[in-house]
N, C-alpha and C positions, 0 to 999 in steps of 0.2 A: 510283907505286903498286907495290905490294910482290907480287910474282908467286907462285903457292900453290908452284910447284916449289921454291920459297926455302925459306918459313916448313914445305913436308910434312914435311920430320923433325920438327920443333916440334911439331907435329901428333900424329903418332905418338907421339910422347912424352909427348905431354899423354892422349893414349886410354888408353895401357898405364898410368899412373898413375890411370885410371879419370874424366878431367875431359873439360869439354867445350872445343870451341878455337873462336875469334870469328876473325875475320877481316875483311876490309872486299870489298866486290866490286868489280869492273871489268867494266862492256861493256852490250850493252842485251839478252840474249838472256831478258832476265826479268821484262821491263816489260810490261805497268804498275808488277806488286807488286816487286820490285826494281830500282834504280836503280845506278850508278856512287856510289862512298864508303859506300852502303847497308852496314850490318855484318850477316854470318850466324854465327849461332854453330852449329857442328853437335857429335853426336857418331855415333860406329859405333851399330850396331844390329844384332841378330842376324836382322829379319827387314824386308825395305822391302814398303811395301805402294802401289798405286795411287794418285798422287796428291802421295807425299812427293817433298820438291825434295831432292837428294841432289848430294854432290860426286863426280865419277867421272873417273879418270884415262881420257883418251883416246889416250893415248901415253903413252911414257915422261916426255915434261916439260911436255904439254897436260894442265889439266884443267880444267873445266869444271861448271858449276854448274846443273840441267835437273831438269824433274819428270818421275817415272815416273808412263807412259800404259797400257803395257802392263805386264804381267806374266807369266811361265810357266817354267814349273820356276826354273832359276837362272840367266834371263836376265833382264832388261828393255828394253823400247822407252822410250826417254826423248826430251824435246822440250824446250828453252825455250818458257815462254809466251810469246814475241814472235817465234817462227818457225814456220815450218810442216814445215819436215824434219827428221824422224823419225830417231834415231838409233835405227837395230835390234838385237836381241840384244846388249846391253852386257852383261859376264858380271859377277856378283855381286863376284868377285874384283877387279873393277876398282871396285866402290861401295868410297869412301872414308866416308863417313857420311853422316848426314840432318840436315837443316835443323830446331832444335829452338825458334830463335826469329831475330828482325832485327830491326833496328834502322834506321827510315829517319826523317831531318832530327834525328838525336839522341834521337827518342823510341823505348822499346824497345816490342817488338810481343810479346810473349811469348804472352800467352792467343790472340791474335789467329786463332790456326792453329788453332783450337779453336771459334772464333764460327761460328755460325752463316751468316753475308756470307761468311769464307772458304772453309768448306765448300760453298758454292754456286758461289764464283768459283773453286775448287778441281775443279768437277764440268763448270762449263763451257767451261774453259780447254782439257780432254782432246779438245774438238771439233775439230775443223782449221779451221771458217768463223769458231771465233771467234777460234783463233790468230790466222788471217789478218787479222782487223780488230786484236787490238791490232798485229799488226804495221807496219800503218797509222798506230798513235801513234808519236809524236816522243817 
């Protein structure tokens, strides 16, 4: 598995040329709705709002792929849906971009972030009882 500190200049390079970049993911911090080999395509965005799953450097060669719960001015609280600890005040400067579609067992999910089911599992995921239970999944 190809680590994001590898391919983030790729990245950058592909934003400043105005495209979006796909990637594959690793780890369980986004299950149910992401899996390990699952593909996220993201791009920058000038504003994140509640709810987007966003890539965000948490060090210089961590980063890490989580949905923003909270918001205020130009921080956010971010969370994978499969944990219950709250990553606080991430500064905007560390959001790499947003999650603009994925791809999980080869089929692409594009509108999917759009439907109606995601906007709901989108709305109850922000909860901590229901993190805590998909945390519970395998």
């Amino acid at each position: 598995m190809i680590k994001v500190k590898t391919i983030y200049p790729l990245m950058l390079e592909a934003f400043e040329e105005g495209k979006s970049f796909t990637f594959p993911v690793k780890g369980t911090s986004m299950i149910p709705l992401l899996h390990t080999n699952d593909t996220v395509t993201i791009v920058p965005k000038e504003d994140y709002s509640i709810g987007d799953i966003v890539l965000f450097k948490r060090s210089e060669d961590v980063f890490v792929l989580h949905r923003i719960i909270n918001k205020y001015e130009a921080m956010f609280d971010i969370v994978g849906d499969h944990q219950t600890k709250i990553e606080k005040a991430v500064k905007l400067e560390n959001i790499v971009g947003a999650v603009i579609s994925y791809t999980k067992k080869g089929e692409e999910k594009i509108n999917n972030l759009n439907t109606k089911r995601y906007k709901f599992y989108k709305f109850i995921v922000k909860f901590k009882l229901f993190r805590f239970l998909f945390s519970k999944l395998k």
